[in-house]
C-alpha positions as CSV (number, residue, x, y, z in Angstrom):
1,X,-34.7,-17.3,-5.3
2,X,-37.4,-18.1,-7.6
3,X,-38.1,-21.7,-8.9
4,X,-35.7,-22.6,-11.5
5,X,-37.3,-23.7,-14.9
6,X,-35.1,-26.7,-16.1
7,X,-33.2,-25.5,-18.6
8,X,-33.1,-27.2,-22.4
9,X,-31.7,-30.2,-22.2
10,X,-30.1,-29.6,-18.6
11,X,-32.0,-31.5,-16.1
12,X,-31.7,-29.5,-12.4
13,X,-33.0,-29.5,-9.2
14,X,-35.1,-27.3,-8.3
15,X,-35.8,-25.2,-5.1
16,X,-38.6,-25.8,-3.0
17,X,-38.4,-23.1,-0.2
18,X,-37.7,-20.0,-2.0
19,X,-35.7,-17.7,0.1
20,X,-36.9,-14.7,-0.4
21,X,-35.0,-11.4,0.9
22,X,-36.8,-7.7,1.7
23,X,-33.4,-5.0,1.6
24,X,-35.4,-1.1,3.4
25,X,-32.7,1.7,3.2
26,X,-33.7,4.1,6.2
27,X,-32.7,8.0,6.2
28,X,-34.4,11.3,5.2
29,X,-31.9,12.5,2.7
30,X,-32.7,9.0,0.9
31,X,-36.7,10.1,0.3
32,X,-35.9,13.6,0.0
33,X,-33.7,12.7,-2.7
34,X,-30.9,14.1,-1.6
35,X,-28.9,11.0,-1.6
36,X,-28.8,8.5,-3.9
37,X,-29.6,4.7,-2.2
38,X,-26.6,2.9,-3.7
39,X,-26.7,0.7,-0.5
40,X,-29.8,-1.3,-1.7
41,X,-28.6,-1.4,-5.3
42,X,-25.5,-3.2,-3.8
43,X,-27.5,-5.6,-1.3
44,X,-29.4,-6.4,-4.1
45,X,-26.9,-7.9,-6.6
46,X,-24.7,-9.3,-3.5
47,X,-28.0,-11.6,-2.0
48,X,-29.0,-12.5,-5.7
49,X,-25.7,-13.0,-6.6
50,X,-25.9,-15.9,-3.4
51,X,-29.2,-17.0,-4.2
52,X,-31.9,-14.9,-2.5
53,X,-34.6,-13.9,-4.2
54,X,-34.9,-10.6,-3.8
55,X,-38.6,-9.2,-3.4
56,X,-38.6,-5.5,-3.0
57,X,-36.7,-2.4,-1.8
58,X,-37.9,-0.2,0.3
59,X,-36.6,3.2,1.5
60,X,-38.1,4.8,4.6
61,X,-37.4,7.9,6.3
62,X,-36.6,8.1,9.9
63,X,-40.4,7.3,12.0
64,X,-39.4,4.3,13.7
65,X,-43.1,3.8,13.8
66,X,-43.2,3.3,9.9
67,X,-39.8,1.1,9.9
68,X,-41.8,-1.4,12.7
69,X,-44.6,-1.8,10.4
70,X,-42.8,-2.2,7.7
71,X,-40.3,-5.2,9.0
72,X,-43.4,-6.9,10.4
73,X,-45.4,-6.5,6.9
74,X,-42.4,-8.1,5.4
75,X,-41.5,-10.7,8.0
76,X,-44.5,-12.5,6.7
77,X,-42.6,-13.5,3.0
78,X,-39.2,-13.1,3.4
79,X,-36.5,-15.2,5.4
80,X,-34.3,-12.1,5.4
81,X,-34.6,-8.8,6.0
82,X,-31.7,-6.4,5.5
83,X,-31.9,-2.8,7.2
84,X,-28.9,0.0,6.3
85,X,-29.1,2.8,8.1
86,X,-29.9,4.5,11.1
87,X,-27.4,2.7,13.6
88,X,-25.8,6.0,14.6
89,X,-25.4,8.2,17.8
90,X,-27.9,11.5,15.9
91,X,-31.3,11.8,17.0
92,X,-32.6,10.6,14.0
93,X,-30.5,7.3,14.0
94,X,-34.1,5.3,15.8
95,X,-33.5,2.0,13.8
96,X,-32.4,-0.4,16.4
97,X,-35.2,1.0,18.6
98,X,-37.9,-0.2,15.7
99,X,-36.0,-3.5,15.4
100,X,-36.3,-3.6,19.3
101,X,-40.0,-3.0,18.7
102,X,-40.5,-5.4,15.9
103,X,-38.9,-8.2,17.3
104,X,-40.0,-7.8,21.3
105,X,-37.0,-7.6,22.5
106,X,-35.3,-5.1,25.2
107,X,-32.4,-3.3,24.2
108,X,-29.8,-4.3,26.1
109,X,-25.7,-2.8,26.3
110,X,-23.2,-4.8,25.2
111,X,-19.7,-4.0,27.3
112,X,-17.3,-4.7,24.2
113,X,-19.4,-2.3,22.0
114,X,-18.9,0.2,24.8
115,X,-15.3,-0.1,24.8
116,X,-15.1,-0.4,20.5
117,X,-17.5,3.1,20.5
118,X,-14.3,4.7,22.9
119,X,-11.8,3.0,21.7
120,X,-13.0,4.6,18.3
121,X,-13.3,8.7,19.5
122,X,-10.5,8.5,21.4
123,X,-8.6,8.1,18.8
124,X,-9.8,10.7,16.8
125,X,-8.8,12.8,20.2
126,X,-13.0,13.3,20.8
127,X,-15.2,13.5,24.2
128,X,-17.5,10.2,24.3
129,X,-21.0,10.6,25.5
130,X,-24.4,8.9,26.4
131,X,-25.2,9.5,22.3
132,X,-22.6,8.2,21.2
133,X,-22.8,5.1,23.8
134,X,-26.1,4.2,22.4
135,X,-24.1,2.6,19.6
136,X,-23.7,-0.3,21.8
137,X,-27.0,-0.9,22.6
138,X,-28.7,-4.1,20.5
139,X,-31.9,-6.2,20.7
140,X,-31.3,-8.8,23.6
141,X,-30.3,-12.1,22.2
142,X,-28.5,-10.2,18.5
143,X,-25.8,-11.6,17.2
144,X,-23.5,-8.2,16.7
145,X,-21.3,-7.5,13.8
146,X,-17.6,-6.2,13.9
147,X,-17.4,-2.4,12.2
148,X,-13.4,-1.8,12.0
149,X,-14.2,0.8,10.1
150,X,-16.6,2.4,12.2
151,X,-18.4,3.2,15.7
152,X,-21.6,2.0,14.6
153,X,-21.5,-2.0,14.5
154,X,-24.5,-4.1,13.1
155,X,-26.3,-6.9,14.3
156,X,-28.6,-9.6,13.7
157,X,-32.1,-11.0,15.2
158,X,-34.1,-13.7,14.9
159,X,-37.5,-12.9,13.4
160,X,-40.5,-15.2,12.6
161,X,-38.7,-18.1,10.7
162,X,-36.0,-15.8,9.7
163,X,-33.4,-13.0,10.3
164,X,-33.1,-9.3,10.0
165,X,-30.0,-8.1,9.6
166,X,-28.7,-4.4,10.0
167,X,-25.9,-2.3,8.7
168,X,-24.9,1.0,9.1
169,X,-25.6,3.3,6.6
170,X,-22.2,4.4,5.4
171,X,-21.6,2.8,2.6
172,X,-17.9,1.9,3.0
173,X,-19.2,0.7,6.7
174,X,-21.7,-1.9,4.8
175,X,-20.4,-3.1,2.2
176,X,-17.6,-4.3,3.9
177,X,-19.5,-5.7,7.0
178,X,-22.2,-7.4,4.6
179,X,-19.2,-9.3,2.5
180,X,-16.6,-10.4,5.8
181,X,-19.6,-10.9,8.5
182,X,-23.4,-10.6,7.1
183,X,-23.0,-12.7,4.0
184,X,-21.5,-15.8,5.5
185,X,-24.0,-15.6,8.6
186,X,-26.7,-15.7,6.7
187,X,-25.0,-18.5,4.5
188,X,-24.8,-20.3,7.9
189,X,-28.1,-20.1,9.3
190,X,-30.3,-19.8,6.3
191,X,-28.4,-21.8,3.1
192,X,-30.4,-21.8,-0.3
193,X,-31.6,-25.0,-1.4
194,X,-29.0,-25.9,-4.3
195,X,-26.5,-23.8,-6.0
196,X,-26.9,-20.3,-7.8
197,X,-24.5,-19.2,-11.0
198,X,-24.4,-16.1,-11.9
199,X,-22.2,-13.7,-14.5
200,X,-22.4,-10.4,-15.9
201,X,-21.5,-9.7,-19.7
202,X,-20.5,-6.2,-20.2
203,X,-21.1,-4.7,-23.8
204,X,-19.5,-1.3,-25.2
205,X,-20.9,0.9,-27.0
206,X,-24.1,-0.8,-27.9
207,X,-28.0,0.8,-27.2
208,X,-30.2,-1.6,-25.2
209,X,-32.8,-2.1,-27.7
210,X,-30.3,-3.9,-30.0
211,X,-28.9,-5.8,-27.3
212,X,-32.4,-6.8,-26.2
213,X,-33.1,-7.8,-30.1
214,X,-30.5,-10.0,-30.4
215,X,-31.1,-11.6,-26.6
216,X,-34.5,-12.1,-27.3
217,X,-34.6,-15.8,-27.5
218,X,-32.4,-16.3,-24.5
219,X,-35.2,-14.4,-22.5
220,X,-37.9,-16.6,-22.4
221,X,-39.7,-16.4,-19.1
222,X,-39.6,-19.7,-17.8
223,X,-36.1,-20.3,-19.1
224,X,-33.3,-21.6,-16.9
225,X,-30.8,-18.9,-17.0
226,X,-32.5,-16.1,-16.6
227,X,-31.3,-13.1,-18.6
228,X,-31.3,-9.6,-17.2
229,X,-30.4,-6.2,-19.1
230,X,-29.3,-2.9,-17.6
231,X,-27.9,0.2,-18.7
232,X,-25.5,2.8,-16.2
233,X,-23.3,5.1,-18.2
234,X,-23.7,4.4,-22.1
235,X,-22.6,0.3,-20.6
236,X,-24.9,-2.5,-21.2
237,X,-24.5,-5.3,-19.2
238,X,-26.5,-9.1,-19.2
239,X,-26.6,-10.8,-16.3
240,X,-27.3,-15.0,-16.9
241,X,-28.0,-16.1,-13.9
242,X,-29.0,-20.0,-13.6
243,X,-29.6,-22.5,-10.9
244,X,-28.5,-26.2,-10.4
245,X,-28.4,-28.8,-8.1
246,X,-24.8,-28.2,-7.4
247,X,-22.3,-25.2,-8.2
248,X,-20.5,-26.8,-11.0
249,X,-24.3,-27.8,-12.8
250,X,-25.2,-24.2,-12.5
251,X,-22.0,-22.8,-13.9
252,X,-22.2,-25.3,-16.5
253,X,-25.7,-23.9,-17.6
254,X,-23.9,-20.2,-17.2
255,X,-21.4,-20.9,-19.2
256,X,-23.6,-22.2,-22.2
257,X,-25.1,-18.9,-22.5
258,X,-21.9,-16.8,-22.1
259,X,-20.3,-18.4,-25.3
260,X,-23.5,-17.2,-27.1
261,X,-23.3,-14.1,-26.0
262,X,-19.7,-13.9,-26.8
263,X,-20.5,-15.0,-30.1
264,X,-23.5,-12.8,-30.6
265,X,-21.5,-9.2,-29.4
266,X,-17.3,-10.0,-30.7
267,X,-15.8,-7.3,-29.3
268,X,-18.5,-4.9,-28.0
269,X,-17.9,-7.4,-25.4
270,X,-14.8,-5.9,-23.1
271,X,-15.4,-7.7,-19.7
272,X,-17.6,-9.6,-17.4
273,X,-18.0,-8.7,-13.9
274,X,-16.9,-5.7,-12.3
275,X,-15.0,-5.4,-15.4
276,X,-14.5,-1.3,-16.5
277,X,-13.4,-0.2,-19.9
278,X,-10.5,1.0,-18.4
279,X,-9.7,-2.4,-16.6
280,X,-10.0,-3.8,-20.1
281,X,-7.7,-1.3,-21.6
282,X,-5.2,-2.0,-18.7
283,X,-5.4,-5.6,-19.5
284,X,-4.5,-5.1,-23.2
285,X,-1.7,-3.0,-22.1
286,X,0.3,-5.7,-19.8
287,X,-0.8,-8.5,-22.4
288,X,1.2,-6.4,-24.9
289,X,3.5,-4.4,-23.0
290,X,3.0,-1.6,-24.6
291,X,2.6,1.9,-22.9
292,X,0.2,4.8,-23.7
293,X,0.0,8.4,-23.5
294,X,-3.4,10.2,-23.2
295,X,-3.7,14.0,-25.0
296,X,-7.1,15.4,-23.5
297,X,-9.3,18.8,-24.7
298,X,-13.3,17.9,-24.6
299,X,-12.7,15.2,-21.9
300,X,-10.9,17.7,-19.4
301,X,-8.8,14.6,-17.6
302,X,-11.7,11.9,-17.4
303,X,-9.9,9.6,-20.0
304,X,-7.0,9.5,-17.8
305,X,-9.2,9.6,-14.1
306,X,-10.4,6.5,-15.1
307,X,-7.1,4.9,-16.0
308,X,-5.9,6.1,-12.6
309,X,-8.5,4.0,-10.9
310,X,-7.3,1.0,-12.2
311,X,-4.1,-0.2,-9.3
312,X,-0.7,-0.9,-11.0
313,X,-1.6,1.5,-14.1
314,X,1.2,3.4,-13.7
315,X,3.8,0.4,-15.5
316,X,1.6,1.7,-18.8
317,X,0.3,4.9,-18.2
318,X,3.3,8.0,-19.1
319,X,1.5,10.8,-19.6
320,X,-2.1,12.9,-19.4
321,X,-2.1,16.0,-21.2
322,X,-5.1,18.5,-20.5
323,X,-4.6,20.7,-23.4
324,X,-7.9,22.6,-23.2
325,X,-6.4,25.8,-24.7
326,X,-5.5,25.8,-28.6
327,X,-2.3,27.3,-27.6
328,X,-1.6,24.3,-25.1
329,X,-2.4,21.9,-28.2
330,X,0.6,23.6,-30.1
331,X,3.1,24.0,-27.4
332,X,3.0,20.9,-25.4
333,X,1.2,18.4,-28.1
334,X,3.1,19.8,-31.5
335,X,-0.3,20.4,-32.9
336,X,0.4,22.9,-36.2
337,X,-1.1,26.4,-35.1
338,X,-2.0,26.5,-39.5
339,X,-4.5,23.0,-38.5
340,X,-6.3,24.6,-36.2
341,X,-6.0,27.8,-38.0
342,X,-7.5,25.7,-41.3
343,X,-9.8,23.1,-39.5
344,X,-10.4,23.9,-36.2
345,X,-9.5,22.6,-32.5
346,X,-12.5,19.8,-33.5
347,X,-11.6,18.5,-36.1
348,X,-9.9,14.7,-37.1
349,X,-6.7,16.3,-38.3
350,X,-6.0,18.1,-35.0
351,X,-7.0,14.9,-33.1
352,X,-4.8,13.0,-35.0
353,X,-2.1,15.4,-34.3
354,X,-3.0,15.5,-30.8
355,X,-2.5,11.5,-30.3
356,X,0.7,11.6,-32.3
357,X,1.7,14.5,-30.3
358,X,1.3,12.8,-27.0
359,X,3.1,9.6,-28.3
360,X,6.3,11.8,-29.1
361,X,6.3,13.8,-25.9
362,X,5.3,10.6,-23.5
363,X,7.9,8.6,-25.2
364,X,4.6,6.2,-25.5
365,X,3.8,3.7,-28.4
366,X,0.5,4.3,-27.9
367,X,-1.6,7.6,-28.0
368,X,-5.3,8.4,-27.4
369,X,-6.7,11.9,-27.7
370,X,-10.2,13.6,-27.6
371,X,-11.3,17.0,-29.0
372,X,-15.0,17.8,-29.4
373,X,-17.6,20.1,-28.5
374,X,-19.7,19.5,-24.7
375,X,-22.1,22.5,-24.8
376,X,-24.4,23.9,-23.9
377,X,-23.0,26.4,-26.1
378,X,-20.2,26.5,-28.7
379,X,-21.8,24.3,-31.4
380,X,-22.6,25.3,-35.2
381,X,-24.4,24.0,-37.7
382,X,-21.3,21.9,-39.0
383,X,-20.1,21.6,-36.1
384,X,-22.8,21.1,-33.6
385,X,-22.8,20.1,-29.7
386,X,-21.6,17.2,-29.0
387,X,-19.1,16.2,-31.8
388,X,-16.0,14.2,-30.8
389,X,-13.1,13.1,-32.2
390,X,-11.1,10.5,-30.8
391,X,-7.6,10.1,-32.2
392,X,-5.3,6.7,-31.8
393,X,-2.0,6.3,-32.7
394,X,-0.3,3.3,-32.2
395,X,3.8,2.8,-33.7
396,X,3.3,5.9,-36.3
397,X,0.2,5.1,-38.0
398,X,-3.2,6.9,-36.2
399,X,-6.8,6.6,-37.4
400,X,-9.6,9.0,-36.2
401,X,-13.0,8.4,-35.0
402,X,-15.9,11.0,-35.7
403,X,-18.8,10.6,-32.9
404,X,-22.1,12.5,-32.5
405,X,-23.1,12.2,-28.6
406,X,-26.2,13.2,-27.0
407,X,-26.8,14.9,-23.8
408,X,-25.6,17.0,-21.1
409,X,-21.8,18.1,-21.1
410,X,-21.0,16.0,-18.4
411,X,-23.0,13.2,-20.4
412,X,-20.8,14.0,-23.5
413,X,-17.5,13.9,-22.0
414,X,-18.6,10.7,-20.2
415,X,-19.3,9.2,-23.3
416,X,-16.2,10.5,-25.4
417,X,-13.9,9.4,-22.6
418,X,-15.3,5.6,-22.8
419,X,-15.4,5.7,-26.5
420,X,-11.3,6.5,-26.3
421,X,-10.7,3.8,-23.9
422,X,-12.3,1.5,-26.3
423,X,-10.8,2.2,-28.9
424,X,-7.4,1.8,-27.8
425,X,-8.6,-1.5,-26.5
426,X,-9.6,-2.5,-29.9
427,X,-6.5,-1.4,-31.4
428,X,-4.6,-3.3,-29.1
429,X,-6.7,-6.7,-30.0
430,X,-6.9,-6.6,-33.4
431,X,-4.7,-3.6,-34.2
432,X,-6.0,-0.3,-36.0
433,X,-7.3,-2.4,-39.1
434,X,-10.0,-3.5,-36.4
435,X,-11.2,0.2,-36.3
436,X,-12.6,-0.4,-39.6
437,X,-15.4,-3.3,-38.4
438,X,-16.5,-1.8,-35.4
439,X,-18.8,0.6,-34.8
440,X,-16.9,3.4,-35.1
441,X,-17.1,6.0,-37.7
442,X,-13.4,5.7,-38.7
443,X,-10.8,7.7,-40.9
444,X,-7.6,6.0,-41.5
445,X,-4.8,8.5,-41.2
446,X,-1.0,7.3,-42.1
């Protein structure tokens, strides 16, 4: 990690030998682009997070020639060097040969890696061949990593004055190698100078311009924490990260921070962490012990697929109604064909009468509902693409939200099913009053 500026009146100890960490993705589909590299993006928090300094990712295709060069051009500033990818029995699986090449090292088979590689196909009733058997082949002198999950196991090697690490490329495979064998090997051999805190704020809805307006001050650059903004999904999250002479200094400095920012955001703050709109709507529900029912039209099940993601939903969770069809709103929501008839499937009264519907056929105290417009076609001047209506109802008394999204339809929906998990968080805090002061756009309905 970087040198730590001391922070305003918070004397630390700062780190001398930065440990600085290089993360190369390998595999054609990931320069092609026809694969997304969510391995590095993970690497990269999960090292920061333990107090690497992260330099660069790279992603490479499959010339082992070009992964050689690269480890050795990096070797010579970072004490770690993690490598996903490529550690299969394909032809273009040549990673542990370049590793082989980079470090000088024969590879060289290890007899339990044989038997875990047989062990694994046999059980899936499969033939095992000399392919597949290269899986147990490593750089002499590596330090091999379990894969219960997998054929392909990882390993380590010493390189320069530090390690290189490498991880199969399935992301499942990875992650859960890096956290139960990488991570605390490289904690062991190379340990960062002093102690790393960091959090994650997460903000909702908010557009990162404000949030960078209001953080402004917090973001000077040689300012211990360090403040980091990024955007995935209409959620803005800061990161404070902070360094300290011990764990407890850094959290302390952490902490500082966080209660500003909890001051600064009220409740467009929902979580910190890993933290979901939907794992904060879940949370509301067991504080309260109330239960919900979710009437769907624009959002097509998403409101209630993210719900489902969250484990031990189903003590709140009664119902998900996918009434796309006006005739679906009537007969299973109560929706009055002369509403729609009058106002139209998008409109507040029918979302209203949606979320009060689902309330009385869920047997739910709580009812969320969307109806809008997604596109690309279907919208009017009045009543243009991407209008949304998110109805709550909560013990009798609803309020309705008018939104104006932007974007694709699967952008839209996104957004309208977020927008109706918030809200019935909101209403749950503060009750449907709250509505009122936050950003929505809301009608009070009785």
């Amino acid at each position: 990690m970087p040198r730590c500026p001391a922070a305003e009146n918070a004397p630390i100890a700062l780190r001398t030998d930065p440990l600085r960490a290089t993360i190369i993705s390998t595999g054609e589909e990931l320069v092609s682009g026809r694969t997304a590299d969510t391995n590095a993006s993970f690497l990269a928090a999960e090292l920061g997070r333990s107090g690497f300094d992260v330099r660069r990712l790279l992603a490479l295709g499959d010339d082992p020639g070009a992964l050689k060069g690269e480890i050795l051009r990096c070797a010579q500033d970072s004490s770690v060097i993690a490598i996903s990818g490529g550690l299969g029995p394909t032809a273009d699986d040549r990673t542990r040969q370049a590793i082989a090449e980079a470090v000088g090292a024969d590879l060289v088979e290890d007899a339990d890696s044989r038997q875990h590689v047989a062990r694994r196909l046999h059980g899936f009733g499969r033939e095992v061949n000399e392919h597949h058997l290269a899986q147990a082949f490593f750089p002499a002198g590596s330090t091999i990593f379990p894969n219960p999950r997998g054929t392909a196991r990882g390993f380590a090697c010493r390189l320069a004055d530090g390690w290189l690490v490498a991880m199969p490329g399935v992301p499942e495979e990875m992650k859960a190698m890096f956290a139960e064998s990488v991570l605390p090997f490289l904690l062991r051999e190379v340990p960062p100078v002093g102690a790393m805190a960091v959090e994650t704020v997460n903000l909702f809805p908010a557009s990162e311009s404000e949030v960078d307006e209001r953080v402004r001050d917090l973001s000077a650059a040689d300012r211990n924490p360090v403040l980091g903004i990024t955007v995935r999904d209409g959620v803005i999250s800061v990161s404070v990260r902070a360094c300290g002479s011990d764990e407890a200094r850094a959290q302390e400095v952490v902490d500082r921070d966080l209660r500003t920012l909890d001051e600064r955001f009220g409740r467009l703050v929902f979580g910190r962490g890993r933290a979901t709109l939907a794992s904060a709507l879940s949370e509301q529900l067991e504080r309260t012990g109330i239960t919900i029912g979710v009437a769907e039209s624009v959002t097509g099940g998403l409101v209630g697929d993210m719900l489902v993601s969250v484990p031990g939903i189903s003590r709140f969770l009664l119902a998900d109604v996918v009434a796309y069809d006006n005739d679906a709103k009537v007969h299973l929501l109560g929706a009055p064909t002369w509403e729609i008839e009058a106002h139209g499937a998008v409109s507040p009264q029918v979302a209203e009468s949606m979320a009060r519907g689902i309330c009385s056929a869920a047997g739910s105290r709580l009812g969320v509902s969307t109806t809008g417009i997604a596109g690309p076609t279907g919208g009017t001047p009045q009543k243009p693409v991407g209008l949304v209506y998110v109805g709550v109802c909560l013990d009798g008394e609803a309020a309705v939200a008018r939104l104006e999204l932007r974007g694709d339809r699967q952008r839209v929906r996104d957004r309208a099913a977020k927008h109706a998990l918030d809200m019935a968080r909101l209403t749950l805090l503060d009750g449907l009053d709250s509505l009122r002061a936050s950003p929505y756009n809301v009608q009070r309905r009785r």
